[in-house]
C-alpha positions in Angstrom: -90.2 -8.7 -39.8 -86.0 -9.3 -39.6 -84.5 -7.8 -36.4 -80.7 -7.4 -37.1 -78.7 -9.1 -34.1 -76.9 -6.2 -31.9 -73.2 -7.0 -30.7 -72.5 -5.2 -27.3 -69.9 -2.6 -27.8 -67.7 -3.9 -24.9 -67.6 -7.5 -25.2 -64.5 -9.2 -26.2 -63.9 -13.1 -26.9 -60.9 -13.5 -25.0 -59.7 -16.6 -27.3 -56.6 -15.4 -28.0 -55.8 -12.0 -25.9 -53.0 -11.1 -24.2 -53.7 -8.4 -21.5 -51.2 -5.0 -20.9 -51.8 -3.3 -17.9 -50.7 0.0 -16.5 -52.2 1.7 -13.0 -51.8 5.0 -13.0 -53.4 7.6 -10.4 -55.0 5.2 -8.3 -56.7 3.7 -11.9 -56.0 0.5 -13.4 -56.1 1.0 -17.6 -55.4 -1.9 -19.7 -55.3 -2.6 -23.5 -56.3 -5.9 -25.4 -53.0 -7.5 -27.4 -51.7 -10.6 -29.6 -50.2 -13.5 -28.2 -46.3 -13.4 -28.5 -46.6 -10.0 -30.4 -46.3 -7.8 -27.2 -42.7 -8.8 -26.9 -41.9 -8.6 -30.4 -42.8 -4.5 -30.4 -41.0 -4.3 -27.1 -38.0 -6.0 -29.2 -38.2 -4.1 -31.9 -39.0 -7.2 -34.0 -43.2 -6.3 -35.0 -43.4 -2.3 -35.8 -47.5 -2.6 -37.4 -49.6 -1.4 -34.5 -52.7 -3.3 -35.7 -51.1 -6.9 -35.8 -50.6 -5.9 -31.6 -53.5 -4.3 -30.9 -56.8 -6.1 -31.1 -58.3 -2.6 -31.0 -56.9 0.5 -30.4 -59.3 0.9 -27.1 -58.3 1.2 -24.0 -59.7 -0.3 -20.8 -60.6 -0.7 -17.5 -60.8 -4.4 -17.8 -60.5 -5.9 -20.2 -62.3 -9.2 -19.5 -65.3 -7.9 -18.2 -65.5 -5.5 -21.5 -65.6 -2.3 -19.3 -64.1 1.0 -21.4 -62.3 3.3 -19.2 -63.3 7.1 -18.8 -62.7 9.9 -20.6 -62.5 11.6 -17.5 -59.9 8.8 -15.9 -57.7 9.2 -19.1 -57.2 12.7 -19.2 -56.7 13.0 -15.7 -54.0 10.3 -15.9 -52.7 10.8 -19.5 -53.3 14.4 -19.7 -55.1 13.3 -22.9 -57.9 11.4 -24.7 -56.2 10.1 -27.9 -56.6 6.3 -27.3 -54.2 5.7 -29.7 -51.0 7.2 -28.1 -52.3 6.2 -24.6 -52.2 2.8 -26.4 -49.3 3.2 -27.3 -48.0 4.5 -23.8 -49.8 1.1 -22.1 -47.6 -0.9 -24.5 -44.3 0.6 -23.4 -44.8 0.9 -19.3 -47.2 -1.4 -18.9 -47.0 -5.0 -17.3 -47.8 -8.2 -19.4 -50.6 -10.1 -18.0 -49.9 -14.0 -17.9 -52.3 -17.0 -17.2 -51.0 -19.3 -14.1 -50.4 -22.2 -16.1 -47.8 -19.7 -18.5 -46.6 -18.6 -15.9 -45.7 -21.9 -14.4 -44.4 -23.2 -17.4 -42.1 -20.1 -18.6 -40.1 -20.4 -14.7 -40.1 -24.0 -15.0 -38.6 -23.3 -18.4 -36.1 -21.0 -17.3 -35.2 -22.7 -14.1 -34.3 -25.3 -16.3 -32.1 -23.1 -18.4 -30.2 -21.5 -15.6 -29.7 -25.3 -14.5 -28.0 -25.9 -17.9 -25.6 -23.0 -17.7 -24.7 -24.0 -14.5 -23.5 -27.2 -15.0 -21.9 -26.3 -18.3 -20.2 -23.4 -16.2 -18.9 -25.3 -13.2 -16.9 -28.5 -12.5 -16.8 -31.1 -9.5 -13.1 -30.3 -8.0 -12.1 -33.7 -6.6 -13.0 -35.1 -10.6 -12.6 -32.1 -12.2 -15.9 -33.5 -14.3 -19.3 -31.6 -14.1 -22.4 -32.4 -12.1 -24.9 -33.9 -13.7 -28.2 -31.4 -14.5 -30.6 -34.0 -12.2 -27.9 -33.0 -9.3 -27.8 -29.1 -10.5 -31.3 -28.8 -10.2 -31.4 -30.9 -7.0 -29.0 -28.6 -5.3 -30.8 -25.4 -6.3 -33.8 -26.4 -4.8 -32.1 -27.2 -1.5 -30.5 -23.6 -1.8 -34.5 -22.4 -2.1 -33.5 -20.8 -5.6 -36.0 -18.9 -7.0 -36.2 -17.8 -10.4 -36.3 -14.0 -11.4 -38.6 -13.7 -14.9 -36.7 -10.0 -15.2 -33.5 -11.2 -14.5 -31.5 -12.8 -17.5 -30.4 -16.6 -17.1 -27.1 -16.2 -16.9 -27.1 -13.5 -14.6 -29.1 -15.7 -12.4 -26.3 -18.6 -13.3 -24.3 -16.7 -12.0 -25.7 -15.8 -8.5 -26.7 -19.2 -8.1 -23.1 -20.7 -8.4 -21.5 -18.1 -5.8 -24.6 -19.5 -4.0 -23.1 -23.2 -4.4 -19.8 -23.0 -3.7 -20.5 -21.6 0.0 -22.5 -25.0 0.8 -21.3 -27.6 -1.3 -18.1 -28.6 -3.4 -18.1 -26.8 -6.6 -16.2 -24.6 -8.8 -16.0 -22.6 -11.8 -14.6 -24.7 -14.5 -11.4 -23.2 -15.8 -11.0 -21.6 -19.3 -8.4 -22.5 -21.8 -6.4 -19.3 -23.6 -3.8 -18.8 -25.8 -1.3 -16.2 -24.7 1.1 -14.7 -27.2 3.4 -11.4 -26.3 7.0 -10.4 -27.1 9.2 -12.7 -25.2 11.2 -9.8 -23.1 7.7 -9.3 -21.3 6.7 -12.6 -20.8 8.5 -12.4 -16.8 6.3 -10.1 -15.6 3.3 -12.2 -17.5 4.4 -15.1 -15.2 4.6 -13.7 -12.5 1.0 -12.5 -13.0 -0.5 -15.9 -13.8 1.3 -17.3 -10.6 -0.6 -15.2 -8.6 -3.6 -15.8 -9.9 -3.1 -19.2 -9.5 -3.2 -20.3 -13.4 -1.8 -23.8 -15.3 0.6 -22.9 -17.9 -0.1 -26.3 -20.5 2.4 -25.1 -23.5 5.2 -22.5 -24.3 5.8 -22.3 -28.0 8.4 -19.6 -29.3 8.2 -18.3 -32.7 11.0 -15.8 -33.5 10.1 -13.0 -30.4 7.0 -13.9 -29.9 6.2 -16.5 -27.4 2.9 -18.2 -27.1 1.8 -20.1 -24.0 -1.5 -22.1 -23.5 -2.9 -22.0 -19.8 -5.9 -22.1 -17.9 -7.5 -19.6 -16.1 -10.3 -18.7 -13.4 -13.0 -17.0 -15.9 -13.7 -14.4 -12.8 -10.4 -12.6 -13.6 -10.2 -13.3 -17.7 -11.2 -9.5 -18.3 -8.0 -8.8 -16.1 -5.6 -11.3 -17.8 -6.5 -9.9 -21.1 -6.3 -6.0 -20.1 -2.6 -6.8 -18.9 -2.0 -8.7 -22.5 -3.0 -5.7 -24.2 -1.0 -3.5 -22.2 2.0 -5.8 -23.0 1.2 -5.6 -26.4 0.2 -8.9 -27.2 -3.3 -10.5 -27.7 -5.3 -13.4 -26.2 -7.4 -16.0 -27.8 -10.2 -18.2 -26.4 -9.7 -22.1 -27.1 -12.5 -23.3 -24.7 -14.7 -21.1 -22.9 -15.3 -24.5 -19.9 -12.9 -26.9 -19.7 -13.3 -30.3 -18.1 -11.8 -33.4 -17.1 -10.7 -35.7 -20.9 -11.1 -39.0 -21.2 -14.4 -41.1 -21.3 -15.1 -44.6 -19.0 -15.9 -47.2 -21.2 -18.1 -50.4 -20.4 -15.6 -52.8 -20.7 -13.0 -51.2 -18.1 -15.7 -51.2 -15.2 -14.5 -54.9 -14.2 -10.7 -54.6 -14.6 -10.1 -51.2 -13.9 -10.3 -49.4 -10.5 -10.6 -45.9 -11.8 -14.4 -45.9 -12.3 -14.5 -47.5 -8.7 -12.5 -44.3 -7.3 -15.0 -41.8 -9.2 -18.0 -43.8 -7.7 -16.3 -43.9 -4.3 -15.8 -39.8 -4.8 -19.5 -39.0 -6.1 -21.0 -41.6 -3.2 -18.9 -39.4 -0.7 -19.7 -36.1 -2.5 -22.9 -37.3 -2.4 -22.9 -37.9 1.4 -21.1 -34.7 2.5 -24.1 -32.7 0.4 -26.7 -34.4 2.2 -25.4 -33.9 5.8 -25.0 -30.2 4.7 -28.7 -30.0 3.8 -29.8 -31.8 6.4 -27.5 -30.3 9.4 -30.3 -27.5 9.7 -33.1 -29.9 10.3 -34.6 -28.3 13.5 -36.7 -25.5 11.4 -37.7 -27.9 8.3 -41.1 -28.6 8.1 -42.7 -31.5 7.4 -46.1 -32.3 5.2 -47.4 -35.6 6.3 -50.0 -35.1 3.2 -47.3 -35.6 0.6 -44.5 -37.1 3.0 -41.7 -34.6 2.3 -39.6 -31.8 3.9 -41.0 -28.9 2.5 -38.9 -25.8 4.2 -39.2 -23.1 6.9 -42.8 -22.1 8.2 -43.2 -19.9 5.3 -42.3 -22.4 2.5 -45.1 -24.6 4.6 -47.8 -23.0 4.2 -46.9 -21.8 1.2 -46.9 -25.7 0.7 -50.1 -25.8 1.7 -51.3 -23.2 -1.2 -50.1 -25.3 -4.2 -51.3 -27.8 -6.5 -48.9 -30.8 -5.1 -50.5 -30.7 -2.0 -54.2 -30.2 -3.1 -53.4 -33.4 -5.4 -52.5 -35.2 -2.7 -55.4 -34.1 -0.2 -57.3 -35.7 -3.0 -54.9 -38.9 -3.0 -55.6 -38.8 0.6 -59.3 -38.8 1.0 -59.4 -42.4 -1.7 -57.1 -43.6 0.5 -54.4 -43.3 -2.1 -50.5 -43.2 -1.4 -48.9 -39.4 -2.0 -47.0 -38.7 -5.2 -43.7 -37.0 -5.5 -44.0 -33.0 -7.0 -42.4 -34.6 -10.2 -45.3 -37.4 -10.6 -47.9 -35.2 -8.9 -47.3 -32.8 -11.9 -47.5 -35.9 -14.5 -50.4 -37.3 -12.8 -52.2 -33.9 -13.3 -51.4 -33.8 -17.2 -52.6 -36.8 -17.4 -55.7 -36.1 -15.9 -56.5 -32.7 -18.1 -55.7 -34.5 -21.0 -58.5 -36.9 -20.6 -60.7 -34.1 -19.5 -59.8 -32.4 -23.0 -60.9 -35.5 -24.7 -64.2 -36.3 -23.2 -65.7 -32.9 -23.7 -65.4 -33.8 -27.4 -67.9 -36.7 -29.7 -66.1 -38.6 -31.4 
């Protein structure tokens, strides 16, 4: 006699789900998705409902396989169609993301917004820009913390206003070219005086007159409005400029420039540490890992994360602590060759 193997109704491998999830009158309803195909609807990019949906079923979790009510649904949706509420879940409702993702997309974008920053901004005794190790160094001491809703270079931009009230920094200049009739160009200049800008050119070609300058980028959408209005244009040349010239190897022993920029960044460098450290009476500190770690919230929120379990661990074999930096390689490490002996080779 066969018997014919029955598949419960509700269960779901969750091998390669993504969960949406929208609570609505006190009820939590949430819908099983594609990886990466969630935010390709949401962009307008994927418009086949079936290559998001792994069913059109909807849920009141998703992992344990549990169907939400009819009664639940129309009592939030007003409706039973499990397609449209789908649908409505898919729209309003919040992506779920594993811990590890997580970690890894703000690590990702804290790196990004890092990037525009130093691309954006310039060192103003060397008119050269900070280096990304010293971008991200200085964003932690600011206790910067990355927004996944906000876009990067919105965030950039917070982040350098941020800066420049604790440590020397600026906006690196743009470069324009500025070309008007030449009976306007007085009131031009005596525009770009007060806003402070470097005239590099003036080229004249029959009335017109061009002139190359830089200019704050905070008041470019102003420069060019008043161009307009003086019925001439504006053209970008360089979006961030900053300081020419390279240092070469061979100069370092007969030159004293490169001696003058190291004396500048070793000073910079000292005038940024005293500023972080002038507040030390409220910092906390972790003997575990040996580091400052913040105000009494940021310690024992310390005491929540995966650095300082690692280093509890460290601690009880007598081991030295690790840095967050190692303590995260250290832990890769250790899942990889996790990964490899739960397979026979």
């Amino acid at each position: 006699m066969s018997r014919t193997l029955v598949q419960p109704v509700g269960q779901k491998r969750l091998t390669n789900v993504a969960v949406v999830r929208l609570k609505k009158h006190g009820n939590r309803f949430e819908i099983a998705c594609y990886k990466n195909k969630v935010l390709s609807w949401r962009s307008g990019v994927e418009k086949d409902l079936d290559e998001v949906l792994q069913s059109q079923i909807v849920y009141s979790n998703v992992a344990k396989g549990v169907l939400a009510k009819s009664k639940d649904l129309k009592e939030a949706f007003g409706m039973d169609d499990q397609t449209k509420i789908c649908l409505e879940i898919l729209e309003k409702g919040e992506l779920q993301v594993a811990g590890k993702e997580r970690e890894s997309q703000l690590s990702n974008q804290f790196r990004d917004i890092a990037t525009i920053v130093m691309q954006k901004t310039i060192n103003p005794e060397t008119q050269r820009p900070y280096t990304i190790s010293m971008i991200e160094r200085l964003m932690h001491e600011i206790h910067f913390a990355v927004d996944p809703h906000s876009s990067s270079k919105k965030q950039a931009l917070d982040v350098i206003r941020e800066l420049q009230k604790h440590f020397p920094i600026k906006r690196s200049p743009m470069r324009l070219r500025l070309t008007l009739p030449q009976d306007k160009f007085d009131y031009l200049a005596e525009k770009l005086s007060e806003w402070k800008t470097i005239i590099l050119s003036k080229d004249q070609s029959g009335s017109q007159l061009s002139v190359v300058c830089e200019i704050d980028p905070g008041i470019f959408r102003d420069c060019d409005a008043l161009v307009r209005n003086l019925q001439g244009r504006s053209e970008i040349l360089a979006i961030s400029v900053h300081g020419e010239g390279d240092i070469h190897a061979d100069d370092v022993s007969t030159s004293e420039e490169p001696k003058k920029s190291n004396d500048v960044d070793r000073q910079l460098t000292e005038k940024m540490q005293k500023a972080t450290l002038a507040p030390t009476s409220d910092v906390k500190h972790c003997t575990t890992c040996d580091a400052l770690v913040g105000d009494a919230k940021q310690y024992r929120e310390h005491f929540k994360s995966d650095w300082h379990k690692h280093n509890l661990k460290r601690k009880t074999r007598q081991l030295p602590p690790l840095s967050a930096e190692e303590c995260t390689a250290d832990m890769e490490i250790t899942d990889s060759k996790t990964d490899l002996s739960e397979y026979s080779f």
